[in-house]
C-alpha positions, -999 to +999 in steps of 0.1 A: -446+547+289-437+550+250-421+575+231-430+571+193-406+535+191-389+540+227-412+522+257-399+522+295-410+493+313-400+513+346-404+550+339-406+565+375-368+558+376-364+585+352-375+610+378-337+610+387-327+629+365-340+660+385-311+651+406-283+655+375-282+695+388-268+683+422-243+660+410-232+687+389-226+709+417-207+683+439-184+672+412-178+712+412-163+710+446-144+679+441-110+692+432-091+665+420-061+647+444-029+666+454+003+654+435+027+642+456+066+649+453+095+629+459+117+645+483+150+643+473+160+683+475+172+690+435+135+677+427+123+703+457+139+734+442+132+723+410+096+721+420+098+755+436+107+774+401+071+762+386+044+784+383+015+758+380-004+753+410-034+730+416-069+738+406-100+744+435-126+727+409-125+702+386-125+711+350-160+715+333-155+683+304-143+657+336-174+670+356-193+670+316-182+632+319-193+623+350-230+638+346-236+618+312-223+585+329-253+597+355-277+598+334-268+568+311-274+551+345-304+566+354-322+558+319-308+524+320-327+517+351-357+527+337-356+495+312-359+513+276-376+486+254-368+497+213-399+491+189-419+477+218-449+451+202-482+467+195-504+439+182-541+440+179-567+412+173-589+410+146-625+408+139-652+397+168-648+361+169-631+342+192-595+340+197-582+308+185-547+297+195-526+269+180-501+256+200-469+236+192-457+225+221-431+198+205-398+188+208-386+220+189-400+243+214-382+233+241-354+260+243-377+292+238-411+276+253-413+308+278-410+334+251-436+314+229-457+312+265-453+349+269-468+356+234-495+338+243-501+352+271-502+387+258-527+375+230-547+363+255-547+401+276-557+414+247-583+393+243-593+398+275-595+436+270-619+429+243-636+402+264-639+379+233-633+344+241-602+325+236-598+287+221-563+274+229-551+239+219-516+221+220-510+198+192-484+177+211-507+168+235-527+137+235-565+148+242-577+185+234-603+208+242-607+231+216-644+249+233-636+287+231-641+303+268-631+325+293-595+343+288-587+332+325-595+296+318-570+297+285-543+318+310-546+285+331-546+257+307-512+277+289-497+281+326-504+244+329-488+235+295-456+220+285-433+211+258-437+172+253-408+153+238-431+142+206-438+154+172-468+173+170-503+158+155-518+190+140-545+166+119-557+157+153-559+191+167-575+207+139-605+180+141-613+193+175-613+224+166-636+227+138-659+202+159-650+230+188-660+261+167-695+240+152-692+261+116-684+297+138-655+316+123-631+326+140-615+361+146-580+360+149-564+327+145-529+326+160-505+296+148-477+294+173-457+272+150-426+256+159-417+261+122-413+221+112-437+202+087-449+175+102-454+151+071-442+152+035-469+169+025-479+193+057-514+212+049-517+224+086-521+263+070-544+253+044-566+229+069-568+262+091-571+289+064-607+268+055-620+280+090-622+312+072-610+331+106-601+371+099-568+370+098-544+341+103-513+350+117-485+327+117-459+332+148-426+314+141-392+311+163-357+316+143-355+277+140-315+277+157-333+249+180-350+232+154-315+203+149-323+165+153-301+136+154-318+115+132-293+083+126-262+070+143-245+036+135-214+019+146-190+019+118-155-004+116-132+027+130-158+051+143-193+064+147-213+078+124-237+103+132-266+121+107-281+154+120-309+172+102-314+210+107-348+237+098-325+268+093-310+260+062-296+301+051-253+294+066-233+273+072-229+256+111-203+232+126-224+215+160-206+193+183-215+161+189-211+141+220-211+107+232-222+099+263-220+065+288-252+052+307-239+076+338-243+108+313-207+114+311-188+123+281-164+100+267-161+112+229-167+138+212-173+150+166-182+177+149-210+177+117-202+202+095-231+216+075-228+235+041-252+269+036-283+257+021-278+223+034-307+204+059-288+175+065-250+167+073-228+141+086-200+136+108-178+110+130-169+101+165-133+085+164-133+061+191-117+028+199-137-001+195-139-008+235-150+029+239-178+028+212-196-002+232-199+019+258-219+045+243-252+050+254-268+080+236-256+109+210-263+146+219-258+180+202-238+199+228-253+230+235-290+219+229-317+200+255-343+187+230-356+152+231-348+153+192-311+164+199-305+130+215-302+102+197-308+070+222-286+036+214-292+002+224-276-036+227-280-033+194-261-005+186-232-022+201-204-031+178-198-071+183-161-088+181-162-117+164-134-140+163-127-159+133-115-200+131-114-216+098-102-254+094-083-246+062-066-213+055-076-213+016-059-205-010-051-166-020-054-168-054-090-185-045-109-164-024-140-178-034-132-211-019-117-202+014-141-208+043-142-175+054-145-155+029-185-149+027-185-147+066-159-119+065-181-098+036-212-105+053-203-091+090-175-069+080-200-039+078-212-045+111-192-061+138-152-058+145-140-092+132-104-107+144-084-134+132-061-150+148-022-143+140-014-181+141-024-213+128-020-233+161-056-235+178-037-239+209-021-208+209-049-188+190-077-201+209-065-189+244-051-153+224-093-150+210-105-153+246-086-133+263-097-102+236-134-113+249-152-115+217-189-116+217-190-145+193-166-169+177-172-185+143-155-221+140-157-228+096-151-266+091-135-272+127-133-311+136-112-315+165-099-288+187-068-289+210-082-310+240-070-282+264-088-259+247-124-275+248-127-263+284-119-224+281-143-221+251-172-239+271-161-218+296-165-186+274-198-204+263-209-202+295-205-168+307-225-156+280-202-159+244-220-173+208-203-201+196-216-202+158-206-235+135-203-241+099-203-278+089-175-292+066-160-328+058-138-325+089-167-319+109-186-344+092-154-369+101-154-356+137-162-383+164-205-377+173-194-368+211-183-334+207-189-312+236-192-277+220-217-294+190-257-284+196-269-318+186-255-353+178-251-355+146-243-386+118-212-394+113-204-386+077-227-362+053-261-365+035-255-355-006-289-343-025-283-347-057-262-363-082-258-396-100-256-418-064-287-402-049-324-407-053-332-371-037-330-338-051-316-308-039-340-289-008-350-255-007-356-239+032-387-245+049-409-210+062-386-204+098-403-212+130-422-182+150-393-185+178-359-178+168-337-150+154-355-152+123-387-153+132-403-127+105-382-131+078-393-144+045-383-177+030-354-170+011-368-187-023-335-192-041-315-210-020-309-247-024-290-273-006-271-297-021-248-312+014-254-314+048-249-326+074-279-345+096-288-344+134-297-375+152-333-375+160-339-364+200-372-355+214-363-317+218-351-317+184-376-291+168-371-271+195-334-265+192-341-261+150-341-220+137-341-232+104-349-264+083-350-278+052-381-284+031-380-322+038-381-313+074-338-319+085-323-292+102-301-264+089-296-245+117-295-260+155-287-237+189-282-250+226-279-229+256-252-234+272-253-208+310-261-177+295-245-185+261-257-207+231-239-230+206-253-228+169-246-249+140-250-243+102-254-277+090-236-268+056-204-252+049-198-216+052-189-216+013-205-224-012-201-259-020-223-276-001-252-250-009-255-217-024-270-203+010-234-181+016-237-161-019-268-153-010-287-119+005-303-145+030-271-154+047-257-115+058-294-109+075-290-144+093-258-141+102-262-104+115-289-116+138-273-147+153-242-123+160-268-098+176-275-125+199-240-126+218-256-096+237-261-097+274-291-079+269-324-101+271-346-078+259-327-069+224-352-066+200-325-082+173-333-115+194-360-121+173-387-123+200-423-108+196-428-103+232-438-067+242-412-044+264-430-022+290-412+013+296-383+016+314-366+051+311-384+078+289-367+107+277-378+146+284-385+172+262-352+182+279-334+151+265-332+137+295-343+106+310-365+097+337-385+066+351-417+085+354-434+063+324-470+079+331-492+065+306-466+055+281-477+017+268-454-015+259-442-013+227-438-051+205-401-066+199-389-083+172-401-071+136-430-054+151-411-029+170-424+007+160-392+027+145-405+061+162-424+073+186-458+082+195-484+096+219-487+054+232-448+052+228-433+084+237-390+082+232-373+066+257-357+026+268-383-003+269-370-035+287-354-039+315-323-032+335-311-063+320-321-059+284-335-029+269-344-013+233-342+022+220-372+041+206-363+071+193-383+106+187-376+107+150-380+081+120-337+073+107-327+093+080-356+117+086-350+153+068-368+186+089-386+210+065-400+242+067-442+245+068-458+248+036-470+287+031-488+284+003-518+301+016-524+339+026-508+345+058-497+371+080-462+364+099-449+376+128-422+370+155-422+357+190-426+381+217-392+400+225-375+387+195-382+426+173-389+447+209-349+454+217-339+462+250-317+491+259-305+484+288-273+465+287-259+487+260-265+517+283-248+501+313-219+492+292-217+526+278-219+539+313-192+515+325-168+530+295-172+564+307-163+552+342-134+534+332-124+567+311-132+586+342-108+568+363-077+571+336-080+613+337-079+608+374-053+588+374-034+613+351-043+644+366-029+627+402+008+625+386+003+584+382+021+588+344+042+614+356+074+594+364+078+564+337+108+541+340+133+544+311+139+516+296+170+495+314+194+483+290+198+447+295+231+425+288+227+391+268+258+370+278+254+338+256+277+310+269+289+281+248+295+250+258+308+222+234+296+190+239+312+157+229+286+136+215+297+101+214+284+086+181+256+063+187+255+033+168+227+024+140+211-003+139+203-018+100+174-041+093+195-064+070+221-070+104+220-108+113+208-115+149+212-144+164+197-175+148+195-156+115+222-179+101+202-208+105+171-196+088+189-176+055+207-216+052+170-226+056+156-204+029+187-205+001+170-235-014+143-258-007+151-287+017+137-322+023+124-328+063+118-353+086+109-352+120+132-363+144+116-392+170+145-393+189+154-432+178+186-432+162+183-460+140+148-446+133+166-411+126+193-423+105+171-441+077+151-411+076+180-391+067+195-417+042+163-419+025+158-382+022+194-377+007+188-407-015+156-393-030+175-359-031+200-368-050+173-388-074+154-353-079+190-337-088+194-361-111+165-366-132+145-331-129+152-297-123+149-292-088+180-295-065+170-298-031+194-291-003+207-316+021+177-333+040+165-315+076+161-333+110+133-308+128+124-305+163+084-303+158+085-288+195+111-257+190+118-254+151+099-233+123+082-256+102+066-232+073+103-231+054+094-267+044+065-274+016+066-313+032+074-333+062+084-366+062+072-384+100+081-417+103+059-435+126+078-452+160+059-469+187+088-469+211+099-433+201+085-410+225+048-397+224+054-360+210+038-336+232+007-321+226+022-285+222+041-301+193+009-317+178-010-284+177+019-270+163+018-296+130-021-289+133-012-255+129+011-266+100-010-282+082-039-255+084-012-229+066-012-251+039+019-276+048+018-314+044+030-342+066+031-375+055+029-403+081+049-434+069+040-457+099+065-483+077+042-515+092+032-527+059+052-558+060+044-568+096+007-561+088+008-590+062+011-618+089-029-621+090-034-604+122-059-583+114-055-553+140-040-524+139+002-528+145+020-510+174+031-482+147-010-476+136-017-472+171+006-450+176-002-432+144-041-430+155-027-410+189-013-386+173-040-379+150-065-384+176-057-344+181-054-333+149-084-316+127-076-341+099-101-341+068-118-370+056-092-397+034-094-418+010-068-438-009-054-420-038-081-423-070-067-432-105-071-400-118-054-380-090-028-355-094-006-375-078-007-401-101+002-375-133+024-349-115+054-359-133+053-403-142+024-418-149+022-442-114-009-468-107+010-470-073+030-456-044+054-481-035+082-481-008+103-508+009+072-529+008+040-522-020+007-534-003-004-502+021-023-481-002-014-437+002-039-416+018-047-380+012-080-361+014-111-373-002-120-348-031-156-335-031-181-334-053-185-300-052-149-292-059-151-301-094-139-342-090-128-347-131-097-323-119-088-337-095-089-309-069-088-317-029-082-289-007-087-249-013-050-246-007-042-250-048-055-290-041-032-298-026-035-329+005-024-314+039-021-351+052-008-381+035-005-413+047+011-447+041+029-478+056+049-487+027+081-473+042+088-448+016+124-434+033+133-472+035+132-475-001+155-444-008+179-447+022+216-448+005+248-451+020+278-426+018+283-446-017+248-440-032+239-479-024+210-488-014+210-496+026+176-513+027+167-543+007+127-538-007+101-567+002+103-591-018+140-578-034+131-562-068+148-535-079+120-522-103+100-514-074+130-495-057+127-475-093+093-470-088+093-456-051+116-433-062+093-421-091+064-415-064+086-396-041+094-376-073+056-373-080+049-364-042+077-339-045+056-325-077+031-325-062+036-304-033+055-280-053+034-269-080-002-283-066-030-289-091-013-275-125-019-308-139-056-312-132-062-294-166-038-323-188-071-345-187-088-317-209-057-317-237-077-340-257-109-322-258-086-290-265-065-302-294-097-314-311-115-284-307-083-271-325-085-294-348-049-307-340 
């Protein structure tokens, strides 16, 4: 029943309001509640000298009130529908309906399946046929028939989580229709484009129907998750909306593989704007733990964003066998590995320099991989934690170096045996020239990527040749040598880069090549088997497939594998709807939409008559009558409440007494504490840090102890007297309890019947010598060692113990041109008590630029130094400045002259490689002309 633009859906409830007369008469009768009084008797005779007395009826507006609150009822029960739809097919052809069932049509499928329907009735009125088709669905049958057939195949029908193929669709139709026209050709659109450039109107405009109506939602649905990626301090998310006309804020959630929420954003987006961004602030622990990104408030497969092992943020702990220098970044071995994972993985370095200590303190923060730059030897209680750590499932990734080259072959946590010692390409002592990379193998992380062209390598060093050899290679050189070996290890792997992490053994680590590689080995510390960042080309069958609900289920139905490795597709399809493929233990995400993909309305550059889904203009009534009906009843109930004497008696207002008390407290001052107070110990270290100090390390030998103290104040005294440094009185140091980064050098004599230090005490000189401090090791056996007997003396032996765990670089005896040998005398020696041992330090590289002279990245200076010439033996001085030790043979010149190199040692350590450049004064002044 209609009534101009007023329809009831049920109008025989309106034949209640014949009724409205009776209720008018009841509410007539019902006079309204007697008033009650209190008793006291004033209030009784006060009572008695009114003239009002209580009404038989109710008054005509209250009983007025009551019969429109009836009727509001009364009509609202009969369902009044405002501007109820009235729309009529055109034309005699067949009805042709074009279905989106995607993604987008989830949330208002039933009104789109209602509109439909109606279409079809009228159809069915008309008995013309009807042609229905879904374009998110696989096969169609576009053959116009019966109206019942087209109300079952749209009963049977179903939002699918996919995006819809209109091409496809409108094949079948014009193959369907055979050149016919159309009458009325409804496009129930779910208002996206589906390509860049969408001509789905146009494609159906040339089936020259009668009229083409489009029939659109309001788009509020229409919001996709299109990216989300792991960032260093939280998650980003990137959302693309269809109704672009305000602004919106949407929640975002994160949710665990149990579907519970754990963290939750917001994206913000601007009026006019069809994409937006926004964060999920999360720890790094609770990120891994994600498992999918949803739109709160919305169940579309394109509000849910899936994630992956590979989405997984890894935590890589960083090891470097020198520290570098700060005012060098370029040459510290870590640098390029920090720029090249910092965007994607949660790197960690350890707080000290002892790998004893920072070893166990990495493990315990379970990192996914460790990267070792240039490590030699390790602690030897630490090699069985880290295979440990291997085992269970950890990535133990290795850059080669010299102390690796130096390293002895049998090392546990290396993939292959290697050479001892390195392979140079290049230069004036080598026939072969520097190699390019060979194509990479078909197995491996980086399988797929192209041969990085550019990238030469000069250094390296080379695996001993084993049968399985080729299998354990990722990568090689043009000449066939490995650059990168793995071995399993449990359900870990061991990897070597068989060059140095910067670039002076290649220029691999300044290149593009070296952040994809390094990305993918890191990918691989992953407990997941299946991780398409594994490099593997082997296809995943479907595990869990998401609804067009956004949830997910382990029907698969005829969903196919999809291909890992570079293959894998990057969106779905009709073959690979969204969902996991893999395994329990391994799995990738394929998600509904393409990343960074931006919605957009349909093209309507044709003719075209619009209109809205069914219900969204026809208005309904009825729950503004009922509420209108509930405020009259609510008014009702006040006048009752009034008239009854409920307001007749209000409470005056009670006057209430504040009584503030006061109560002084004594407040007791409390001391403050100032960061420049000394606590205990401080007195030490501020007498430590005044000026700088010579050390020694105490052995624990008196005699041994003494000398070393002598000679340090003798070669003190020596500095005070012919530069302008003035060390401090010497320092006898505990290597087991005291802080050894106040001194720039330490003096160790060499005992063999001292006691063997501990091995806490070694790590901590390892640790030393890594932060850029130098010990030198006078084992003072030069003179015994020239009695012919050619082993090594009881001192050497006890020398190579100590070193035997200690990361030590390669050595070599100091070159003419050294730093050393400039850094304040001109010396062609380093002699002590005796003059036949020659000094050690670390062997300069080629790469490092050998005319200057420069050894180490910390400011080339040596972190080890050693001799047997008995340097503190030489300068040991009694409380009268005499000499206490005679040299061998007696000659006071060379007394002189160990004093000059413990000067130039002194120089050395204390201003590092400023004299490098003096062997370029020459070519300077004559380019000045000086």
């Amino acid at each position: 029943m209609s009534f101009l633009s007023l329809a009831f859906l049920s109008p025989a409830v309106l034949a209640a309001l014949a009724v409205l007369p009776l209720i008018w008469w009841l509410l007539k009768l019902t006079p309204p509640r007697p008033r009650t009084e209190v008793f006291p008797p004033l209030k009784i005779l006060a009572s008695v000298l009114k003239r009002e007395e209580t009404p038989s009826k109710s008054p005509w507006w209250l009983t007025l009130l009551r019969m429109v609150m009836a009727a509001l009822i009364i009509v609202a029960l009969a369902d009044p529908v405002l501007n109820p739809r009235s729309d009529t097919l055109s034309g005699n052809g067949p009805l042709v309906l074009v279905v989106d069932n995607s993604w987008a049509t989830a949330t208002d499928w039933d009104r789109r399946r209602d509109t439909a329907e109606s279409m079809i009735d009228d159809a069915e009125g008309r008995d013309i046929p009807v042609s229905i088709l879904f374009t998110a669905d696989a096969r169609h049958d576009a053959t116009p028939g019966a109206a019942t057939a087209a109300r079952e195949k749209l009963a049977a029908a179903s939002p699918q989580p996919q995006v819809p193929q209109r091409a496809l669709a409108i094949t079948a139709l014009t193959e369907a229709l055979g050149g016919e026209a159309p009458g009325t050709l409804v496009f129930l659109s779910d208002g996206i484009a589906a390509a860049e450039e969408d001509d789905t109107l146009a494609a159906l405009s040339s089936l020259n129907p009668a009229e083409l109506r489009l029939v659109e939602g309001d788009g509020a649905a229409a919001v996709a998750v299109t990216t989300a990626s792991n960032g260093s301090t939280a998650l980003n998310v990137t959302a693309s909306r269809l109704r672009t006309t305000d602004a919106a804020s949407l929640v975002v959630d994160a949710q665990d593989s149990q579907g519970r929420t754990i963290a939750s954003g917001s994206i913000d987006f601007a009026a006019g704007a069809a994409s937006a961004s926004g964060e999920i602030a999360a720890p790094f622990e609770l990120r891994n733990d994600f498992a999918r990104v949803s739109i709160a408030g919305l169940s579309t497969a394109g509000a849910v964003h899936l994630l992956d092992d590979g989405f997984r943020r890894r935590r890589v702990a960083l090891l470097a066998g020198d520290t570098g220098d700060e005012f060098q970044p370029l040459l510290s071995p870590l640098y390029y590995i920090n720029r090249a994972l910092q965007p994607f993985a949660d790197l960690v370095e350890p707080g000290v320099a002892d790998l004893a200590v920072s070893i166990p303190d990495l493990l315990q923060q379970n990192p996914s991989a460790i990267i070792m730059a240039d490590i030699g030897r390790l602690p030897a209680e630490t090699y069985e934690p880290v295979e440990r750590w291997v085992s269970n499932g950890g990535t133990l990734i290795r850059f080669a170096g010299p102390r690796l080259a130096a390293a002895p072959s049998a090392d546990p946590l290396v993939p292959v045996i290697l050479r001892q010692g390195e392979r140079a390409l290049g230069g004036a002592l080598s026939w072969a020239e520097p190699q390019p990379l060979a194509e990479f193998p078909t197995f491996g992380p980086f399988a797929g990527m192209p041969r990085p062209a550019d990238v030469m390598i000069r250094r390296q060093v080379l695996a001993e040749p084993t049968p399985d050899l080729a299998e354990r290679t990722w990568a090689s050189l043009a000449d066939g040598t490995p650059l990168v070996t793995v071995r399993d290890v449990g359900r870990g792997r061991i990897v070597l880069f068989h060059v140095t992490a910067e670039a002076t053994w290649s220029n691999l680590p300044i290149s593009g090549d070296f952040v994809e590689m390094l990305r993918r080995v890191v990918q691989l510390s992953s407990t997941g088997g299946g991780d398409a960042s594994s490099g593997t080309s082997a296809s995943l069958a479907p595990w869990r497939l998401l609804t067009e609900r956004g949830a997910l289920t382990a029907e698969t139905g005829d969903a196919r594998p999809i291909a890992g490795g570079q293959n894998r597709p990057v969106a779905a399809s009709f073959d690979h709807p969204p969902g996991l493929y893999g395994s329990e233990d391994g799995f990738v995400a394929l998600n509904l939409l393409p990343p960074d993909t931006e919605l957009r309305p349909l093209d309507r550059t044709v003719p075209v008559t619009t209109a809205p889904l069914l219900g969204e203009i026809a208005t309904p009534l009825k729950p503004t009558l009922l509420a209108l009906a509930l405020m009259l009843l609510f008014i009702d109930a006040l006048v009752v409440l009034f008239m009854g004497g409920a307001f007749a008696r209000l409470p005056k207002r009670a006057a209430a007494a504040a009584v503030i008390g006061l109560a002084a407290l004594a407040l007791s001052p409390v001391p403050q504490a100032r960061a420049d107070d000394p606590k205990p110990g401080d007195e030490q270290i501020f007498e430590r840090l005044d000026n700088t100090h010579l050390a020694y390390v105490v052995t624990g030998e008196e005699e041994v102890d003494r000398l070393s103290e002598q000679g340090l104040a003798g070669l003190t005294e020596y500095l005070t007297y012919r530069t302008t440094l003035e060390p401090a009185p010497p320092v006898g140091l505990d290597i087991t309890k005291d802080e050894l980064s106040f001194y720039p050098i330490i003096f160790w004599p060499i005992s063999a019947s001292a006691p063997m230090p501990t091995a806490a005490a070694i790590s901590r000189i390892d640790a030393y010598m890594r932060a850029g401090g130098t010990v030198l090791f006078d084992t003072r056996d030069q003179f015994s060692a020239l009695d012919g007997d050619t082993g090594p003396t009881p001192n050497g032996e006890r020398l190579q113990a100590i070193l035997a765990n200690i990361d030590i670089p390669p050595l070599e005896p100091v070159p003419s041109d050294h730093v050393l040998t400039r850094s304040f005398y001109l010396l062609s020696g380093f002699p002590g008590r005796y003059s036949g041992s020659p000094l050690w330090v670390e062997a300069r590289q080629e790469a490092r630029n050998s005319d200057s002279g420069i050894t180490s990245a910390g400011d080339g200076v040596s972190p080890i130094m050693i001799t047997g010439n008995d340097l503190m033996g030489a300068w040991a001085i009694d409380n009268n400045g005499a000499p206490v030790m005679p040299t061998v043979p007696a000659d006071e010149l060379q007394r002189e002259m160990s004093f000059r190199s413990g000067v130039n040692i002194m120089m050395y350590m204390l201003t590092g490689n400023y004299k490098a450049d003096q062997v370029h004064v020459p070519a300077l002044l004559e380019r000045l002309g000086q």
